[in-house]
C-alpha positions as a LaTeX table, in Angstrom:
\begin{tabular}{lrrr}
\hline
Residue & $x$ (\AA) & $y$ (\AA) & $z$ (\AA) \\
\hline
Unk1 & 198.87 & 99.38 & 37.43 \\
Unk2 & 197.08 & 96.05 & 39.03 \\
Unk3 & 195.67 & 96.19 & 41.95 \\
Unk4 & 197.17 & 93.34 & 44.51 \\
Unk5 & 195.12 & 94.06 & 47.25 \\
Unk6 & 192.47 & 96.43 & 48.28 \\
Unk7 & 190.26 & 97.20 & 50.95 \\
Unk8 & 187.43 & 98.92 & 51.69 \\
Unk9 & 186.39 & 100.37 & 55.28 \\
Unk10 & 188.46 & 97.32 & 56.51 \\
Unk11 & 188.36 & 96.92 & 60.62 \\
Unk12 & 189.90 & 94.72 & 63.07 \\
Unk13 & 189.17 & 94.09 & 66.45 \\
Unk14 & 189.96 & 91.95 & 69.41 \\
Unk15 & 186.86 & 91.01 & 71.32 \\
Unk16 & 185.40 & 94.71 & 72.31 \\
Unk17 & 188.81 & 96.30 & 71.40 \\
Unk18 & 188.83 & 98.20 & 67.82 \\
Unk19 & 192.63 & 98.30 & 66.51 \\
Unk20 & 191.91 & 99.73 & 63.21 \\
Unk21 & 188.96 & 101.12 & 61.87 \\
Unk22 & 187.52 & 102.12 & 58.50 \\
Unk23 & 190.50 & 101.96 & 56.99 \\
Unk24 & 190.43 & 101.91 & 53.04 \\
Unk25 & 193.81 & 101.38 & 50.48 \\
Unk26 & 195.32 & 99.65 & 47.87 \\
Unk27 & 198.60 & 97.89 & 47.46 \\
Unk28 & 199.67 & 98.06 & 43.37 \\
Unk29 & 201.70 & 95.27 & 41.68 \\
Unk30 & 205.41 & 96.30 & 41.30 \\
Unk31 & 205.15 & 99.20 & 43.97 \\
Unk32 & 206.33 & 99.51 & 47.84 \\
Unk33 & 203.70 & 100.93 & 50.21 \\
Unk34 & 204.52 & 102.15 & 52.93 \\
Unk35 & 202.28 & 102.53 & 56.21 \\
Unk36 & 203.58 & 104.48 & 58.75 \\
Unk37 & 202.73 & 105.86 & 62.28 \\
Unk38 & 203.57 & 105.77 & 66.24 \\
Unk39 & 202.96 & 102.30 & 68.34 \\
Unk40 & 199.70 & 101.43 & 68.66 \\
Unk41 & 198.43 & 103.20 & 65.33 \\
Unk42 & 197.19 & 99.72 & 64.34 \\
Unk43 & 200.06 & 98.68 & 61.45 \\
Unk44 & 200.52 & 95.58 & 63.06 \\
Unk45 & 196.75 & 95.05 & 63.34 \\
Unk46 & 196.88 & 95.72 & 59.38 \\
Unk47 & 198.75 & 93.46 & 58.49 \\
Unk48 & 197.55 & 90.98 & 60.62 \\
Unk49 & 194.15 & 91.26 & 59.39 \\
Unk50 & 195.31 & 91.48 & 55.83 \\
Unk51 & 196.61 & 87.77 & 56.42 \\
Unk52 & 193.81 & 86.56 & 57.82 \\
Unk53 & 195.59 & 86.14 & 61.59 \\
Unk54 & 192.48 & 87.48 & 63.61 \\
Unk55 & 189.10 & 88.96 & 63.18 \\
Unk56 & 188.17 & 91.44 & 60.87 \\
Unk57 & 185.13 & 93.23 & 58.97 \\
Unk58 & 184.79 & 95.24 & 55.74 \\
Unk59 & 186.21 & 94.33 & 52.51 \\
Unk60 & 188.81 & 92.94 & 51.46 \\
Unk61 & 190.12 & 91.52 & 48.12 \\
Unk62 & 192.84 & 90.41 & 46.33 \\
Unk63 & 191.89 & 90.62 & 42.57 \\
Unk64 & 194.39 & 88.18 & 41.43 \\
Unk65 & 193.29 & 85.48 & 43.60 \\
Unk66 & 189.69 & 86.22 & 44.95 \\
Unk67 & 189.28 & 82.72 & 46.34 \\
Unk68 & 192.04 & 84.13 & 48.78 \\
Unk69 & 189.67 & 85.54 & 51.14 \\
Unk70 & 188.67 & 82.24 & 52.27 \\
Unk71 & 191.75 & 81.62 & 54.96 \\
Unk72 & 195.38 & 82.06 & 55.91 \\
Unk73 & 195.67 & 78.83 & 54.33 \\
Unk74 & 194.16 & 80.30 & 51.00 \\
Unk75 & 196.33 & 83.28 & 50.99 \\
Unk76 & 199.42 & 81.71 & 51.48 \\
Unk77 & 198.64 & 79.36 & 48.95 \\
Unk78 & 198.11 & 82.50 & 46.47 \\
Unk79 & 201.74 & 83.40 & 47.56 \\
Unk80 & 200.65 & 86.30 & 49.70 \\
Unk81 & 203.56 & 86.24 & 52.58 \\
Unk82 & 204.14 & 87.91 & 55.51 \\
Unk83 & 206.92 & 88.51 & 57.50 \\
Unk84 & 205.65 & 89.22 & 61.39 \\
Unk85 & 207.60 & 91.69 & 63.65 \\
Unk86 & 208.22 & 88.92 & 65.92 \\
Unk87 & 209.97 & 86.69 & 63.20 \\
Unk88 & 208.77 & 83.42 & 64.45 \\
Unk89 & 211.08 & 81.68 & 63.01 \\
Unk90 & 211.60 & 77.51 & 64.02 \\
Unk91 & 214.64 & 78.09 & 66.57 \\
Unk92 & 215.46 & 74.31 & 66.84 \\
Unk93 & 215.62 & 73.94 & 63.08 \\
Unk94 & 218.69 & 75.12 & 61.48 \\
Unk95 & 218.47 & 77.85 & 58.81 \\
Unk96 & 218.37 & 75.80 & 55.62 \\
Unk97 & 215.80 & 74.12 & 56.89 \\
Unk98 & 213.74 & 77.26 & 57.71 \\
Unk99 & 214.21 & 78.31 & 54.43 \\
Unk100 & 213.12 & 75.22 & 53.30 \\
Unk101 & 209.70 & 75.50 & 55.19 \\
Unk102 & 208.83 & 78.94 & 53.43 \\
Unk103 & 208.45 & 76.97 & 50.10 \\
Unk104 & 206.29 & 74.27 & 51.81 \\
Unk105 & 202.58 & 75.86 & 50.42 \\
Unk106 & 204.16 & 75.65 & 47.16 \\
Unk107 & 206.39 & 72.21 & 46.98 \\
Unk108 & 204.65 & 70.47 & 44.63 \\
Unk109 & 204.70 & 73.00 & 42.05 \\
Unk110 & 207.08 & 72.11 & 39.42 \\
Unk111 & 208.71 & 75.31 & 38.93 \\
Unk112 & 209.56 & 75.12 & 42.64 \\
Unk113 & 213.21 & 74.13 & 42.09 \\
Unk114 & 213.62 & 74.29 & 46.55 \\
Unk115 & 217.42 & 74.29 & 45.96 \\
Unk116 & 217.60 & 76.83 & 43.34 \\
Unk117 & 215.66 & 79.37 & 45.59 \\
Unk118 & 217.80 & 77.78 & 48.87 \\
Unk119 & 220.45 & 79.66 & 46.32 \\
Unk120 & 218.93 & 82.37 & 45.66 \\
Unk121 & 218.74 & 83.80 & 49.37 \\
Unk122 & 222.07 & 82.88 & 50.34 \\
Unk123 & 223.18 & 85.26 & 47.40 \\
Unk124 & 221.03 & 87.88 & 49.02 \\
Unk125 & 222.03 & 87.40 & 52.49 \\
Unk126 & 225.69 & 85.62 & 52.54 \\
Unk127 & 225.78 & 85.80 & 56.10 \\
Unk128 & 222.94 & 83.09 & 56.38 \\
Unk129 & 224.93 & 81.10 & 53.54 \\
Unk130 & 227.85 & 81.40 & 56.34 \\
Unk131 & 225.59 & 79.68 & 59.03 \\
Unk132 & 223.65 & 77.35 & 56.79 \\
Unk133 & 223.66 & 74.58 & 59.13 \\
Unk134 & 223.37 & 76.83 & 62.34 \\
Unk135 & 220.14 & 76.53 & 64.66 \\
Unk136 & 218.06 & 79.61 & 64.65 \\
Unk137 & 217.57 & 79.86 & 67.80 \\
Unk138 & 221.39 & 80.91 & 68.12 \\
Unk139 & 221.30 & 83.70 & 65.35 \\
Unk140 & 221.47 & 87.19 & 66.04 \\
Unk141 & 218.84 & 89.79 & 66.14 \\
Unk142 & 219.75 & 91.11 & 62.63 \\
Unk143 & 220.63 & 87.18 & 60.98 \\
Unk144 & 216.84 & 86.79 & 62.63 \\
Unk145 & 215.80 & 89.21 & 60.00 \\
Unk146 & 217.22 & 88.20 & 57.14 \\
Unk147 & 216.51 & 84.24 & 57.64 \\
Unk148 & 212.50 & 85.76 & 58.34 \\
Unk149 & 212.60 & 87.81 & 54.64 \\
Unk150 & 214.56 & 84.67 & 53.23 \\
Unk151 & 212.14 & 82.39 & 54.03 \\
Unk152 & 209.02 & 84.75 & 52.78 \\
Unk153 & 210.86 & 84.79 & 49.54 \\
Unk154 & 211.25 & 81.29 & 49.22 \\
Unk155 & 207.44 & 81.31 & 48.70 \\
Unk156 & 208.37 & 83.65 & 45.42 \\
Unk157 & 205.25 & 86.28 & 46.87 \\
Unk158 & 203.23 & 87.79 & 45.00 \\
Unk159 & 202.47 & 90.07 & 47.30 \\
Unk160 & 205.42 & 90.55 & 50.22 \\
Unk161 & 204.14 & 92.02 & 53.45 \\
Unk162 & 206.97 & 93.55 & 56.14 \\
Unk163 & 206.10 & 94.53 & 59.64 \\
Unk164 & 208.62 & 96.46 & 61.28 \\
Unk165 & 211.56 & 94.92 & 59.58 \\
Unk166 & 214.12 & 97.40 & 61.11 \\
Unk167 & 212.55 & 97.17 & 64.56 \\
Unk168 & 215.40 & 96.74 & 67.30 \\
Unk169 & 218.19 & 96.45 & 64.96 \\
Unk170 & 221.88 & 98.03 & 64.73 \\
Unk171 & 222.09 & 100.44 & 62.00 \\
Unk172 & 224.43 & 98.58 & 59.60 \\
Unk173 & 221.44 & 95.96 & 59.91 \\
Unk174 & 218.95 & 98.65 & 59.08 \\
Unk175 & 221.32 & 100.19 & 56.12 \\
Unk176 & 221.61 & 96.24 & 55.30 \\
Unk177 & 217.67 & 95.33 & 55.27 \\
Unk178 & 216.11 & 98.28 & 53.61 \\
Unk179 & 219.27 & 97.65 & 50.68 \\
Unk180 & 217.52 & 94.19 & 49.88 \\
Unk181 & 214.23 & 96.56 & 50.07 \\
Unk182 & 215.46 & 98.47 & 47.52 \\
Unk183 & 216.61 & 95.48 & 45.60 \\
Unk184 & 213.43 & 93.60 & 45.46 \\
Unk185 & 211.61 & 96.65 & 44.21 \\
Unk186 & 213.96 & 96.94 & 41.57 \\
Unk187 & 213.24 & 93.44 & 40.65 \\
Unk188 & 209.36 & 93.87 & 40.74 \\
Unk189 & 208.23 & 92.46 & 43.77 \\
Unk190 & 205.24 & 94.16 & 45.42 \\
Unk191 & 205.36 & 94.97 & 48.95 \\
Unk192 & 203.38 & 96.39 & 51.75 \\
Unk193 & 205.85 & 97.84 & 54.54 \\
Unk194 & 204.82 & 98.65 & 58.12 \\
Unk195 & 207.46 & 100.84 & 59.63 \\
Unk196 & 208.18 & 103.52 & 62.27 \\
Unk197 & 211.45 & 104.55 & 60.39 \\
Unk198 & 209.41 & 106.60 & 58.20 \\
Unk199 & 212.25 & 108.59 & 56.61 \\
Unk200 & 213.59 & 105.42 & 54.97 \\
Unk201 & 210.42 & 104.25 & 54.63 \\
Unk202 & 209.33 & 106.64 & 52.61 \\
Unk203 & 212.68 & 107.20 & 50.94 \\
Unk204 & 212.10 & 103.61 & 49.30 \\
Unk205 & 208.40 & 104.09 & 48.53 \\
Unk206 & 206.13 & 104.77 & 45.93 \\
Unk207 & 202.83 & 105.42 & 47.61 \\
Unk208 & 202.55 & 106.06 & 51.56 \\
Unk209 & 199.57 & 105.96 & 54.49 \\
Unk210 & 199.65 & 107.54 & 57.51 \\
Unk211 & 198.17 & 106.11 & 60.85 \\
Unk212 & 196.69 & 107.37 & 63.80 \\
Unk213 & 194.67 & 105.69 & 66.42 \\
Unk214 & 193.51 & 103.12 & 63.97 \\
Unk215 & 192.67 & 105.43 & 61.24 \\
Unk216 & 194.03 & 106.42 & 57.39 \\
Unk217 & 194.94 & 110.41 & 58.20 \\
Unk218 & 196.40 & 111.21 & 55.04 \\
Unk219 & 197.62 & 109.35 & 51.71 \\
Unk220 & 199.63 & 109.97 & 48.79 \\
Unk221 & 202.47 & 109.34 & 46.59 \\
Unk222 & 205.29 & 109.17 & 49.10 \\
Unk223 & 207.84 & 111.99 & 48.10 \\
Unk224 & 204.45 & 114.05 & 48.58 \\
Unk225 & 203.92 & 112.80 & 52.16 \\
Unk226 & 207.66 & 113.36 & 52.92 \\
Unk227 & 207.68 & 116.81 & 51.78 \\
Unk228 & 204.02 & 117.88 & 53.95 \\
Unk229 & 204.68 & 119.52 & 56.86 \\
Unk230 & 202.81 & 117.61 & 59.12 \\
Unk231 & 204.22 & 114.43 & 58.76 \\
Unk232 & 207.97 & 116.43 & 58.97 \\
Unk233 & 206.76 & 117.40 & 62.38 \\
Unk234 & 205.48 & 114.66 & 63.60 \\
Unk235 & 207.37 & 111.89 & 62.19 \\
Unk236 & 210.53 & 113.30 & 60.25 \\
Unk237 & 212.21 & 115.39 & 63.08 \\
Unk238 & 212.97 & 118.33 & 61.42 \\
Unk239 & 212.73 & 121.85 & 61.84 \\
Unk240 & 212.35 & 120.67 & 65.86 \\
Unk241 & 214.39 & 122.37 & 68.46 \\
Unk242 & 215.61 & 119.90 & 70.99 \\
Unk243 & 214.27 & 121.09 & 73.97 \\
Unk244 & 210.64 & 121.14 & 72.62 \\
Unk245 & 208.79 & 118.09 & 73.10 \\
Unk246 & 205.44 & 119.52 & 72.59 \\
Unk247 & 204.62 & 117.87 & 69.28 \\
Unk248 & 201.51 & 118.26 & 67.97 \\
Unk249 & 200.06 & 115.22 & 67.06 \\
Unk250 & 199.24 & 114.73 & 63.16 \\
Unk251 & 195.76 & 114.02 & 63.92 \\
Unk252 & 194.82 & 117.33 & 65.87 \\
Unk253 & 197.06 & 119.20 & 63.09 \\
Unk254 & 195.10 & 117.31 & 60.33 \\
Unk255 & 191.68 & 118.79 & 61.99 \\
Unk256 & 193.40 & 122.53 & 62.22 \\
Unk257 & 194.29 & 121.91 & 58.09 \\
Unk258 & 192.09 & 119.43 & 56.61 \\
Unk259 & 192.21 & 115.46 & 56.10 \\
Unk260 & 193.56 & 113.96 & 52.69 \\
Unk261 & 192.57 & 110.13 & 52.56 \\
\hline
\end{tabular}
């Protein structure tokens, strides 16, 4: 398979502050990875420095677009998209019109048929195709969501990036978001997912990394990363008896059984 993005003992830091460190993968065309691991791991930091969105070191490339490197700007321009835990979406603007924004890097392309795509999403999500003409701002947490992933599709990504998608949603939302997961893979669209759900994260997967404290501690395909032990105890819940709440982090278990990166 093509590689989409790789990188190579990639860092990021915030002034004296190192988030992530040395951290090498690769992101496949037509695949979902998944990164999981606890807050503060440094998925967000990922991400983040993936897009360009604060300082980094090491390397990083995107073989189908190598000019990419250059800027935000670049990368979105190269259809690389990225949909931030935060959403930051345009609250005073109403939802068409967010959706309309997402295709901005690429309106002058004529393939970029605006209203076709506007289309598109509301098939995906009919819920946003029920508020069309609603303000943002007044959405709910979960229509948040899916307006977000609506307008990184209207950019038609090349590469789709997803932090946290599930974060502080109801379950149906959850059940709701990671179905449209599942129905971009099927459709080919390559995606790097930062999650803390890791059982459907890796349930959706085809290759998985595990953070700790800013470092890769293991890597694999991911029905090989569901089934180690480790990660069940750390991350998967099973096998625990409720009133233990001594887990042992994966990181002092991975130094008791070996490291696979």
């Amino acid at each position: 398979m093509s590689i989409l993005l790789e990188t190579e003992n990639f860092s990021v830091h915030y002034r004296r502050v190192v988030a992530l460190n040395d951290v090498s993968m690769r992101v496949c065309a037509g695949e979902v990875t998944a990164v999981i691991g606890p807050n503060g791991a440094g998925k967000t930091s990922l991400v983040n420095g993936v897009m360009g969105l604060c300082p980094s070191s090491g390397r990083i490339s995107f073989p189908f677009a190598p000019d990419a490197v250059r800027s935000t700007e670049t990368r979105v321009r190269a259809r690389i998209a990225l949909v931030p835990e935060t959403r930051d979406l345009f609250g005073p603007m109403t939802v068409r019109d967010n959706l309309r924004l997402g295709a901005f890097a690429v309106r002058h392309d004529r393939a970029c048929r605006i209203d076709d795509r506007i289309a598109d999403i509301f098939n995906l999500f009919p819920r946003l195709k029920e508020r069309e003409h609603q303000l943002a701002q007044t959405l709910s947490g979960g229509e948040r969501q899916m307006l977000a992933l609506g307008r990184a599709l209207m950019l038609s990504p090349r590469l789709l990036m997803l932090d946290e998608p599930s974060l502080g949603l109801a379950p149906l939302i959850v059940a709701e978001i990671f179905r449209v997961i599942g129905k971009l893979k099927e459709e080919g669209v390559s995606i790097l997912l930062i999650e803390q759900n890791a059982r459907a994260a890796l349930r959706i997967s085809d290759h998985a990394y595990v953070l700790e404290n800013g470092s890769v501690q293991l890597n694999g395909r991911a029905c090989d990363i569901a089934a180690d032990p480790r990660v069940i105890e750390s991350y998967l819940g099973m096998g625990m008896s409720p009133a233990r709440t001594d887990r042992t982090p994966l990181a002092a278990a991975l130094q008791q059984g070996g490291t696979r990166t």
